[in-house]
C-alpha positions as CSV (number, residue, x, y, z in Angstrom):
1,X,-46.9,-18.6,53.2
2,X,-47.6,-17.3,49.8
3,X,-44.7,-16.6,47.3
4,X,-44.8,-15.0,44.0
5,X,-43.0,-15.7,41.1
6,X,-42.1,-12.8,38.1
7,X,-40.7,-14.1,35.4
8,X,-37.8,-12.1,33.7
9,X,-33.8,-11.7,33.9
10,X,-31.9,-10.8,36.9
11,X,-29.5,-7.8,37.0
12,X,-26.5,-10.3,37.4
13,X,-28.2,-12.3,34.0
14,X,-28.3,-9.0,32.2
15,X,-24.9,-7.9,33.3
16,X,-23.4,-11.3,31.9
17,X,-25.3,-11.5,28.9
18,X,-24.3,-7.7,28.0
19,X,-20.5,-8.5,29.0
20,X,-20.4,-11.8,26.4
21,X,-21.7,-9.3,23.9
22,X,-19.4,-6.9,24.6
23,X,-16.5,-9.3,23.9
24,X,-17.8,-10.8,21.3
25,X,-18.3,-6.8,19.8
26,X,-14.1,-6.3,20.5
27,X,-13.2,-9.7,18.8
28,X,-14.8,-8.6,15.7
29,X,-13.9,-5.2,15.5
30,X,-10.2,-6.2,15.7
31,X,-10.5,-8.4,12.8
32,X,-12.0,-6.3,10.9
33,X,-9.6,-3.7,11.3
34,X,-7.5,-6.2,10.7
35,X,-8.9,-7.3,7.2
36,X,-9.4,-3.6,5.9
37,X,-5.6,-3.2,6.6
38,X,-5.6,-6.4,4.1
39,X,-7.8,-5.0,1.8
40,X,-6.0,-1.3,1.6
41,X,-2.6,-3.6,0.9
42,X,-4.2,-5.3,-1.6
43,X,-5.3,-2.2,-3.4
44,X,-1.5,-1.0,-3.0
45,X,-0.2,-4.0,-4.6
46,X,-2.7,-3.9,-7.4
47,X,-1.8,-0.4,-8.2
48,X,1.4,-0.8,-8.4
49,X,1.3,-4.0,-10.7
50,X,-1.0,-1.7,-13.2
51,X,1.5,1.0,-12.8
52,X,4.3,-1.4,-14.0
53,X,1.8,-1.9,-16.9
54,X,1.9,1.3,-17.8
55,X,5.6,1.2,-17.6
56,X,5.8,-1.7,-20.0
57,X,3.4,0.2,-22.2
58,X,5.3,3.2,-22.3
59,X,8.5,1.3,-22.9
60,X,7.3,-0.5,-26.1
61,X,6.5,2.5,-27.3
62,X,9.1,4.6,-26.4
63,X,12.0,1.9,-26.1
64,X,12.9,2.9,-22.6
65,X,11.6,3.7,-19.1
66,X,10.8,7.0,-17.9
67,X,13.9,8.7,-16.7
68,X,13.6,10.2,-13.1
69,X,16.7,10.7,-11.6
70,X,16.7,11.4,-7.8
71,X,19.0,14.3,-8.0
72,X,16.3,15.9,-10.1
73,X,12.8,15.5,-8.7
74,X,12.2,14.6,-5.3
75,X,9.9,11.9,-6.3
76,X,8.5,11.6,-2.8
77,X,6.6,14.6,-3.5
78,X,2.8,15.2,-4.0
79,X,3.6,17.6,-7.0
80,X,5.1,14.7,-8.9
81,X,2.5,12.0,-8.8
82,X,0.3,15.1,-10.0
83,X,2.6,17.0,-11.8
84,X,4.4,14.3,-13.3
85,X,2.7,11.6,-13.1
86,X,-0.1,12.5,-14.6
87,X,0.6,13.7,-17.9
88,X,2.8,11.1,-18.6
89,X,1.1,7.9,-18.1
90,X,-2.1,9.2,-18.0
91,X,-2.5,11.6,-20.3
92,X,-0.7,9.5,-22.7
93,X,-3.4,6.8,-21.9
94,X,-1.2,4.3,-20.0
95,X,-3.0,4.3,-16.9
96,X,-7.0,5.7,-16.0
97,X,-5.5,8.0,-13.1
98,X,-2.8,8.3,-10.9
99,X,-1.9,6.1,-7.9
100,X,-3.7,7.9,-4.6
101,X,-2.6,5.3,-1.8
102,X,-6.1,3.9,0.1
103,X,-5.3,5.8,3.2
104,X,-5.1,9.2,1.5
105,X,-3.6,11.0,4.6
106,X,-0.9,13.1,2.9
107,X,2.0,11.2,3.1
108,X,3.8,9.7,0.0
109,X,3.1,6.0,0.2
110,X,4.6,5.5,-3.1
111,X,8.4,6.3,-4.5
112,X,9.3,5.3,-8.6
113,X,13.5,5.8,-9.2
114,X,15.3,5.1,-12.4
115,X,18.8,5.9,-13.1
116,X,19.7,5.5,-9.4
117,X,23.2,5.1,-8.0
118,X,23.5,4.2,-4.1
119,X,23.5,1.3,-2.0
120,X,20.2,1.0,-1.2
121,X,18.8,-2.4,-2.4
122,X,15.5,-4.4,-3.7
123,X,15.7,-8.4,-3.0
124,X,19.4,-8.0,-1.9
125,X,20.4,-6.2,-5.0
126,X,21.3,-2.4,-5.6
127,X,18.8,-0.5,-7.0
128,X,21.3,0.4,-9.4
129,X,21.1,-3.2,-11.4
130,X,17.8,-2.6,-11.9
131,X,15.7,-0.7,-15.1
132,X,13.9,0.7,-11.9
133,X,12.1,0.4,-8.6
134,X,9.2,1.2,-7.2
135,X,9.3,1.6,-3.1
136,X,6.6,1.4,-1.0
137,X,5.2,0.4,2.2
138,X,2.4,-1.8,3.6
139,X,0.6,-2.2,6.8
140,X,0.4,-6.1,7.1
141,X,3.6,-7.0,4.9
142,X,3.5,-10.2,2.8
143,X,6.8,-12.1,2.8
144,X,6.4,-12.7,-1.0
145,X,6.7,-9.1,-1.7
146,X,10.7,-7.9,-2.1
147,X,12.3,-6.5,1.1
148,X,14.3,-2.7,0.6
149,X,16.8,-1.1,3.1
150,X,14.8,2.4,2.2
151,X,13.4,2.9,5.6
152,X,10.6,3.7,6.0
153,X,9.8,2.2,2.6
154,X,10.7,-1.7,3.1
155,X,9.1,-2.8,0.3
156,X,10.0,-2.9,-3.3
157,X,9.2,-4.0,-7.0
158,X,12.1,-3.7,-9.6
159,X,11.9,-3.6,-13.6
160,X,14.3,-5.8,-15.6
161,X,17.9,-5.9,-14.7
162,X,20.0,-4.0,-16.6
């Protein structure tokens, strides 16, 4: 009896070796989606540090913060960053442009209050003890960064204490 031998995979070698891939291919998609989330935090933060910048800026040369009270803009709105926004800090030169959240889908990411009187709170104090806030929200939140009550912005930087 002759036999032959072919070299080459079997179908159950191929259908093992395509299934480690496979796994291998979700592992590292998750982690990367997990480090972009990272990544577009980071940006967030690093805005937000350059806009308090500009805030300082504007303060030494104008000897106080901009005043934006809630019960006069809705500073959740797209026309303020733009309207607002825009020509003062930037304009003025404070800052290169105006804070566009990584994302970009629409949605304010980003809330700046001054003269405010409520109970909401940044690091367990009222927002009202503060210069002013800034409110915002992350997707992979760092336990370093202040906590707010302002659903669904849980996260917060303050100014000076007044």
């Amino acid at each position: 009896m002759k036999y032959s031998f072919k070299r080459g995979f079997t179908l159950i070698e191929l259908l093992v070796v395509i299934a480690v891939i496979g796994v291998l291919a979700a592992v590292i998609l998750a982690s990367l989606n997990d480090a972009r989330a990272k990544a577009r935090d980071a940006k967030r933060l690093a805005d937000i540090k350059q806009f308090q910048n500009a805030l300082e800026l504007y303060r030494n040369d104008n000897n106080a913060y901009p005043l934006i009270n809630r019960f006069s803009y809705d500073t959740g709105s797209s026309a303020i960053w733009t309207n607002y926004w825009s020509p003062l800090l930037v304009t003025a030169g404070y800052i290169s442009n105006i804070m566009v959240d990584p994302i970009n889908d629409g949605t304010t990411h980003y809330r700046f209050y001054s003269s405010y009187s409520g109970t909401l709170t940044c690091n367990g104090l009222f927002w009202q003890q503060y210069e002013y806030v800034i409110v915002f929200r992350m997707e992979k939140p760092l336990s370093s960064i202040a906590d707010s009550n302002y659903s669904p912005f849980t996260k917060c930087v303050a100014g000076p204490l007044k």
